[in-house]
C-alpha positions as CSV (number, residue, x, y, z in Angstrom):
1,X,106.9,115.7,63.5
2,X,104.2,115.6,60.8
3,X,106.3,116.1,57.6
4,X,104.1,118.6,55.2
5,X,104.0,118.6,51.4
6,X,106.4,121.4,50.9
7,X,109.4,119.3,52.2
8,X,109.4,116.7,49.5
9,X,109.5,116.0,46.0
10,X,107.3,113.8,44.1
11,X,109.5,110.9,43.6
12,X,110.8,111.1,47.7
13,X,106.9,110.9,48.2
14,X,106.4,108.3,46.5
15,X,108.8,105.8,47.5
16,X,108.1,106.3,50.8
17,X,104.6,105.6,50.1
18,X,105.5,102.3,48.5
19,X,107.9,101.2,51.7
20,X,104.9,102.3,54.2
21,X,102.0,100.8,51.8
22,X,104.4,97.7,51.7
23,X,105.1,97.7,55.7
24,X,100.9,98.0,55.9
25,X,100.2,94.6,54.1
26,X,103.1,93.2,55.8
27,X,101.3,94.0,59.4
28,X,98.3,92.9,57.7
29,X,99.3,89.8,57.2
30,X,101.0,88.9,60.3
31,X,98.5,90.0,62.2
32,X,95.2,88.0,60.7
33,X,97.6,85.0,61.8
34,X,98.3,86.1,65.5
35,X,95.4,88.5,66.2
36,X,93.1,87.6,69.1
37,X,89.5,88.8,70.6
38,X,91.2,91.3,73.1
39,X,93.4,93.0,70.2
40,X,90.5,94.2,67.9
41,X,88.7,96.6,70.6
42,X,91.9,97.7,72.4
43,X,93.8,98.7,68.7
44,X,90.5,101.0,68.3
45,X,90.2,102.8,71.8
46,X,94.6,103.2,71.3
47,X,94.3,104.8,68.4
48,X,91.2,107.1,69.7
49,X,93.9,108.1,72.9
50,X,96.8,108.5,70.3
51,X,95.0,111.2,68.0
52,X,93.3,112.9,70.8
53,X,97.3,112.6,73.3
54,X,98.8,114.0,69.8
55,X,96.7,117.3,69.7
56,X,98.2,118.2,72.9
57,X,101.2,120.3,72.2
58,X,103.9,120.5,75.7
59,X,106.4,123.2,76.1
60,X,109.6,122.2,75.9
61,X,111.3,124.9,78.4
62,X,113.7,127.3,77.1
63,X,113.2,127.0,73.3
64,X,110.6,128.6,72.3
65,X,109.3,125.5,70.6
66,X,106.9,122.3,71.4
67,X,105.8,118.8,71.1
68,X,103.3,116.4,71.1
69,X,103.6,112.5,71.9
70,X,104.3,110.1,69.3
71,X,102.7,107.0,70.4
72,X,104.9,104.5,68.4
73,X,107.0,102.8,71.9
74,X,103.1,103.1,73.6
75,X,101.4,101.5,70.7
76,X,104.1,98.5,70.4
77,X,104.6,97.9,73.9
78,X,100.5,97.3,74.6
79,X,99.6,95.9,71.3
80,X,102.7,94.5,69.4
81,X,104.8,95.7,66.6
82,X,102.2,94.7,64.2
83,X,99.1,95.9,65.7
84,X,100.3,99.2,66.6
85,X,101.9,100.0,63.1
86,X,98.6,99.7,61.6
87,X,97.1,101.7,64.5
88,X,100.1,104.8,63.8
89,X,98.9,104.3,60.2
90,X,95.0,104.8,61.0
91,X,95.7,107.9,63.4
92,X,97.8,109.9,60.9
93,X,95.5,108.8,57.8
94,X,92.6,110.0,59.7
95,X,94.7,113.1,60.7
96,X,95.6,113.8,57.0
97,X,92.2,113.2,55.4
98,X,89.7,115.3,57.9
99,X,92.0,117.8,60.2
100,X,95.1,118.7,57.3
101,X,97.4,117.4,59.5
102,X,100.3,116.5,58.2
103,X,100.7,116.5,54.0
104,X,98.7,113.7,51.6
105,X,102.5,113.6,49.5
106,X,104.0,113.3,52.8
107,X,101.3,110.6,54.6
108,X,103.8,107.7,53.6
109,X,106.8,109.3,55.2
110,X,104.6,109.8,58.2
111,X,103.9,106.6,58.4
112,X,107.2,105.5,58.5
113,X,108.9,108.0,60.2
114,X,106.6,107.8,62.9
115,X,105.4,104.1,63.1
116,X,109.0,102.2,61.7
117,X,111.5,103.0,64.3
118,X,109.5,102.8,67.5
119,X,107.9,99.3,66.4
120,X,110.7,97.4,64.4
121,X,113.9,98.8,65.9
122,X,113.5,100.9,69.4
123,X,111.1,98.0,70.9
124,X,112.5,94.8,70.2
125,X,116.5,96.3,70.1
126,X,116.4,99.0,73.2
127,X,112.8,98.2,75.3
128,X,112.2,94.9,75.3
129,X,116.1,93.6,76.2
130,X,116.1,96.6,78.7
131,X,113.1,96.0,80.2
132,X,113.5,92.1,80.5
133,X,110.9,89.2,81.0
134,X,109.8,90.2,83.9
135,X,109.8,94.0,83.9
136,X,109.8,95.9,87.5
137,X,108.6,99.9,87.2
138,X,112.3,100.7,87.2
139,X,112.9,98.8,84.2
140,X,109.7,100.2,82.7
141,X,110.5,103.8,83.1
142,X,114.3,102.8,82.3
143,X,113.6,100.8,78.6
144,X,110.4,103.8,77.9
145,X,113.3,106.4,78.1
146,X,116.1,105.6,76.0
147,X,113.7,103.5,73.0
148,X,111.6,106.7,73.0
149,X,114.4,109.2,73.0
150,X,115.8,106.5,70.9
151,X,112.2,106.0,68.0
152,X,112.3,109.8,68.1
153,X,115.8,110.6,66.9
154,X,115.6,108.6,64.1
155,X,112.4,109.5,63.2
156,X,113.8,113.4,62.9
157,X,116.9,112.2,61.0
158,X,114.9,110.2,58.9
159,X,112.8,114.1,58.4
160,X,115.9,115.2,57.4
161,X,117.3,112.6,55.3
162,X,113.9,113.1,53.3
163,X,113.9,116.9,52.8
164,X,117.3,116.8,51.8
165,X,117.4,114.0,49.1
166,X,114.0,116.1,48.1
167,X,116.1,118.8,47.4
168,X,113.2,121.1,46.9
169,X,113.4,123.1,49.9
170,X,116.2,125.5,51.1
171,X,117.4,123.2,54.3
172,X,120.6,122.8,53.8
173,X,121.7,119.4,56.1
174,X,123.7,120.2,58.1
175,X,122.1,123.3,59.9
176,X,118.5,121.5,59.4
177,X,119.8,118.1,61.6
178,X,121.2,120.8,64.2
179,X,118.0,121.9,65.0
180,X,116.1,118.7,64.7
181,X,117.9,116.9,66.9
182,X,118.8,118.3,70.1
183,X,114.9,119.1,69.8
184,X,113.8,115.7,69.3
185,X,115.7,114.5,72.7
186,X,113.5,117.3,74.8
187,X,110.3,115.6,73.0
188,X,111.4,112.5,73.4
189,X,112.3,112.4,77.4
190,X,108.5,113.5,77.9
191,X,107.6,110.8,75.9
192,X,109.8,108.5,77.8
193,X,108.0,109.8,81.0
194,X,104.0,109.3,79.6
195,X,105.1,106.0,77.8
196,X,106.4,104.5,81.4
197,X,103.6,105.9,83.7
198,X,100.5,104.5,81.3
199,X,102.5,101.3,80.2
200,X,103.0,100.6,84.6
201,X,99.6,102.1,84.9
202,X,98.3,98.9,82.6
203,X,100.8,96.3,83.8
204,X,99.2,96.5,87.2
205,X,95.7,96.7,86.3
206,X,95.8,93.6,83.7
207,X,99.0,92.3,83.5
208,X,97.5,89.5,81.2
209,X,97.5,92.1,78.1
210,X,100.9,91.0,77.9
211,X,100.5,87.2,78.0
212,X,99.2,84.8,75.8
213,X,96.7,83.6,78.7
214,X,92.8,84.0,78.2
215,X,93.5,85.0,74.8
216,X,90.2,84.2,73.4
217,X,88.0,86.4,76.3
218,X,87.2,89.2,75.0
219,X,85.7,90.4,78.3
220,X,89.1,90.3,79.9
221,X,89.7,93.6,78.2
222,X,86.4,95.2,80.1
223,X,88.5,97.1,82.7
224,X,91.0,98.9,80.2
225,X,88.5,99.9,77.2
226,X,86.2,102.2,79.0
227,X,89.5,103.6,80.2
228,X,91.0,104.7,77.5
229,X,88.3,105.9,75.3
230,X,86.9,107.6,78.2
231,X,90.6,109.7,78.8
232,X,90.7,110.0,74.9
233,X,87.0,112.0,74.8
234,X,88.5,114.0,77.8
235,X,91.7,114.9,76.4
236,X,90.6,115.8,72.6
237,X,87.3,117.6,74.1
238,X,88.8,119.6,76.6
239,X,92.3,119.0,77.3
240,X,93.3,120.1,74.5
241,X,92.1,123.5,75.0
242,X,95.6,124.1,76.8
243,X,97.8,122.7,74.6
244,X,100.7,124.6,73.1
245,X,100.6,127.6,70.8
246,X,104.9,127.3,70.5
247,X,105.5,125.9,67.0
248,X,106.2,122.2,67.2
249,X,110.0,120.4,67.1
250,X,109.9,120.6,62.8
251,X,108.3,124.0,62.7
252,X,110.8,125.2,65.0
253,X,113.4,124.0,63.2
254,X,112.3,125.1,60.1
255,X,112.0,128.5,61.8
256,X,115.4,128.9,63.1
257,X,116.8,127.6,59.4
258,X,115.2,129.8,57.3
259,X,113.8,132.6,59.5
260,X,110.3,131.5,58.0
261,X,107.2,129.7,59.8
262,X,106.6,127.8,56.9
263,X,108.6,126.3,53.8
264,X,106.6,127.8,50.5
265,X,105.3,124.6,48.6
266,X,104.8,124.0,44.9
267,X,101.5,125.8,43.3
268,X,101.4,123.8,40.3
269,X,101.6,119.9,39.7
270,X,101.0,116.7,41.9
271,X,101.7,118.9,45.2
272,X,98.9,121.7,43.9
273,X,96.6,118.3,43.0
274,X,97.0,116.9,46.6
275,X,96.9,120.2,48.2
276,X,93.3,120.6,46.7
277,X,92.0,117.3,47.3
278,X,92.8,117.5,50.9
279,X,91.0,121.0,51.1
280,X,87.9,119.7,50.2
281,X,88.3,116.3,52.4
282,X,89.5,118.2,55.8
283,X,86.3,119.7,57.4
284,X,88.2,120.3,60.3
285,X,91.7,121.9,59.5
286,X,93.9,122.0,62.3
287,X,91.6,121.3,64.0
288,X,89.3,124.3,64.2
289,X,86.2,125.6,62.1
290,X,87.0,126.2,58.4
291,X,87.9,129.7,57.3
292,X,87.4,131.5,53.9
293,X,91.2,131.3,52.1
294,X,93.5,133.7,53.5
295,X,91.9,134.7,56.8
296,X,93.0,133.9,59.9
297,X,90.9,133.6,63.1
298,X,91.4,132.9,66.6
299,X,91.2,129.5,67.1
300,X,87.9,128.2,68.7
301,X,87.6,126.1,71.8
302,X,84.0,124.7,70.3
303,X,86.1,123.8,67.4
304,X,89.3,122.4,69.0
305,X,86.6,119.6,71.0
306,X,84.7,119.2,68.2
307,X,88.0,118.4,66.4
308,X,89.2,115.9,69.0
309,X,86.4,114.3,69.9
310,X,85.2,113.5,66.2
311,X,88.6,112.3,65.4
312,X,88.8,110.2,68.5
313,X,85.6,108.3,67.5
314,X,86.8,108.4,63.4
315,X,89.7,106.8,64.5
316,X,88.4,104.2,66.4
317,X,86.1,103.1,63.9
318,X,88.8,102.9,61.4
319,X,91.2,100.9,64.1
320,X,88.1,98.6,64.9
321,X,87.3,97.9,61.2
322,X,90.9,97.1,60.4
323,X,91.0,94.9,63.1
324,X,87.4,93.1,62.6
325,X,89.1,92.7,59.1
326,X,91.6,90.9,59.8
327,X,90.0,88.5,62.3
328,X,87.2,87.8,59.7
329,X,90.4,86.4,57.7
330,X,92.1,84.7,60.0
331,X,88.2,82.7,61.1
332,X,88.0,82.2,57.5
333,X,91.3,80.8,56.7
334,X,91.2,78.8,60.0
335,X,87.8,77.2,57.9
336,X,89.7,76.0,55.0
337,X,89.9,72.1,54.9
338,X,93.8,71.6,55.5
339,X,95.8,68.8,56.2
340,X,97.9,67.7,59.0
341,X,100.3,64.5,59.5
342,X,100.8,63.2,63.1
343,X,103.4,61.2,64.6
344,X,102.2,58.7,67.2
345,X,105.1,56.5,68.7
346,X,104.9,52.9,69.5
347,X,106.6,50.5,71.7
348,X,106.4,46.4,71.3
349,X,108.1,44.3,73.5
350,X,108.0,40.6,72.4
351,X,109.0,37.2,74.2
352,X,110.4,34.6,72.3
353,X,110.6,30.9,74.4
354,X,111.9,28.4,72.2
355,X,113.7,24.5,73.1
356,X,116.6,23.7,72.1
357,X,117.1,19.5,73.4
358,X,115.7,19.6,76.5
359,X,116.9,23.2,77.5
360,X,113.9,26.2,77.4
361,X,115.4,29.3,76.0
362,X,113.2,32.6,76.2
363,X,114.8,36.1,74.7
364,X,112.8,38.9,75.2
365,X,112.9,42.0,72.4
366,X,111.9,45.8,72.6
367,X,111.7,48.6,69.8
368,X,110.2,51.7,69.2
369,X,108.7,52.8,66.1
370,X,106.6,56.3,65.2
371,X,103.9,56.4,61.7
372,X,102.9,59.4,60.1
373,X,98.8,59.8,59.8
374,X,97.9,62.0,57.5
375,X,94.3,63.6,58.1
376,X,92.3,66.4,56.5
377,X,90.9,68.1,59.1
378,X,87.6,70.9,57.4
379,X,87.2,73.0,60.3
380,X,84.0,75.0,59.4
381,X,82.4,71.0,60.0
382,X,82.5,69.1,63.0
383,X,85.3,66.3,63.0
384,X,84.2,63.1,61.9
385,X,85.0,60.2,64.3
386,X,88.7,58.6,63.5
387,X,88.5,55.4,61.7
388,X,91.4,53.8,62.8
389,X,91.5,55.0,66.3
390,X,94.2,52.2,67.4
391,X,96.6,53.3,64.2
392,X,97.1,49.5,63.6
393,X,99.9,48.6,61.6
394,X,101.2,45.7,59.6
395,X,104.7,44.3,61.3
396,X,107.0,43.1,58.8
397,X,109.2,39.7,59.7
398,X,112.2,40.3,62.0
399,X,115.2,38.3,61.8
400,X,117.5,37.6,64.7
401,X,120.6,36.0,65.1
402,X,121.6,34.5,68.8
403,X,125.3,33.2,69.8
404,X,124.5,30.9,73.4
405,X,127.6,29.7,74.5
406,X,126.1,26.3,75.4
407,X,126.0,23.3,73.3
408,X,123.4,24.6,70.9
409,X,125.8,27.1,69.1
410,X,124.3,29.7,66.9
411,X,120.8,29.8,65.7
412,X,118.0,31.8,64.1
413,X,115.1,33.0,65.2
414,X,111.7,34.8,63.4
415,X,109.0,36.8,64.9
């Protein structure tokens, strides 16, 4: 579902780059307040499965056509909405940049169309209240279907929505979302599949990935890591020799629209500008060996594992270093001198014996009180000691006002 450049029109392009540039600090930021030693590794070795899993292209039976996982539902449900939307944004920049996947005008829609629906709407609306606290595998497999049939249908309308409010393409709407569609759902009941088996897969291996427990350990990761870099160097250096040759769901589409494999883009302007300054950044186009212009070649195996394996490890460094990024931040901001007021509640309980003739009186008085303590705390030095570790206060007079129904009548007292 990698929109290309063809589909849109500058100004499409560009607001969708602004809304996905805008959702990217937004992750950003949310996540150098919540991000925690286990995150920063497991983000990286993700993101190496998720471009490797996405060069494998499945069959869908019967069409003709193909797809390949999108990873959103996978992402969110291991790493969070946050995490994984900068993770989606790191695989498909690095797929952009170095393997011409996917157009440079069209990275922002990409990014949303792929990373927005699975995150912010199909996880926290259709998995997680599917799925419940305490999920069993049926649940698993139950809530991974319907948010990933569900992240995938929207993402394809949201293809559509964007080619035809681009207007430079001959799609018309309605026969465009008729193929996109019913295409998507095929794609997306695979997905549903993968997402549930690795999602169980982890869940019973360390079910503490989803808990805030041991948070700080980042040797309690140890036993998924190796995992899944090790099945991402296996599946883009030789799985992917067998993936698909059928065009995928959009090309399809495209296909059966207009009779044409390909939708001819602009030659001149920004999509002529971009077109060029990928050429010279993509040393692996689709993921083979470059070619001189305008020959084609069978496609290499040496080059299809060169392809996923360099993009596996590209990836992960890019994932990591967002990630160390942000944790630098958040340790640096968790530095800053800040201030913080606390609350300690008091009780007093007083006596009070007085005489009144020769009759002993004693009335006995209790309250509870609280006083804010406001203290700067500078966290990059060690906490000096607490000056007033009793919190001693000043007590103010108290009047009170007995009726004794004895002979003494009504008097005052002060404490």
């Amino acid at each position: 579902m990698h929109m290309a450049d063809a589909l849109l029109s500058p100004a499409v392009g560009g607001a969708m780059w602004a809304a996905s540039a805008g959702a990217i600090a937004y992750c950003s930021a949310k996540v150098s307040k919540e991000l925690d030693d286990r995150k920063v590794p497991l983000m990286g070795v993700l993101g190496a499965f998720l471009f490797a899993a996405q060069m494998i292209n499945f069959t869908i039976p019967a069409t003709g056509s193909s797809g390949h996982l999108g990873g959103g539902l996978l992402l969110t449900i291991l790493l969070g909405p946050y995490a994984a939307f900068l993770t989606i944004a790191s695989v498909l920049v690095v797929q952009a940049l170095f393997f011409a996947d996917g157009g440079l005008l069209a990275l922002g829609c990409n990014i949303f169309n792929l990373g927005i629906f699975p995150a912010f709407i199909a996880y926290p609306l259709i998995y997680r209240p599917l799925a419940g606290r305490n999920p069993s595998s049926t649940k698993v497999a139950i809530a991974s279907m319907a948010a990933a049939i569900a992240g995938l249908q929207l993402g394809a309308f949201s293809v559509v929505l964007e080619t035809t409010i681009s207007g430079i393409s001959a799609l018309p709407f309605t026969a465009f979302v008729a193929m996109m569609q019913p295409i998507h759902l095929g794609i997306g009941i695979v997905e549903g599949i993968v997402t549930a088996i690795i999602v169980g897969f982890v869940h019973k291996a360390r079910p503490d990935i989803f808990t805030a427990r041991d948070k700080g350990k980042a040797s309690i990761m140890k036993s998924i890591i190796p995992g899944f870099l090790v099945l991402a160097l296996i599946t883009g250096g030789f799985i992917s020799w067998f993936a698909s040759e059928h065009p995928d769901g959009l090309e399809w589409s495209i296909q059966k629209v207009t009779g044409k494999e390909a939708v001819e883009g602009s030659k001149d302007g920004i999509h002529a500008a971009l077109s060029g300054i990928q050429g010279k950044l993509a040393f692996l186009p689709d993921y083979n060996f470059k070619k001189p212009e305008g020959e084609k070649g069978k496609v290499s195996r040496l080059g299809t594992s060169l392809s996923g394996i360099a993009g596996a490890l590209i990836t992960l460094g890019l994932a990591v270093l967002v990630g160390f990024i942000l944790r630098k931040r958040q340790q640096l901001a968790a530095r800053k001198p800040h201030a913080h007021e606390h609350a300690h509640p008091h009780a007093h309980d007083h006596e009070h014996p007085h005489r009144h003739g020769g009759v002993e009186h004693s009335h006995g008085h209790d309250h509870k009180h609280s006083h804010p303590h406001p203290h700067v705390h500078d966290h990059s030095k060690p906490h000096p000691e607490d000056p007033n570790p009793r919190h001693t206060h000043e007590a103010e007079v108290a009047v009170h006002s007995h009726e004794h129904e004895d002979e003494h009548g009504s008097h005052d007292h002060k404490h």
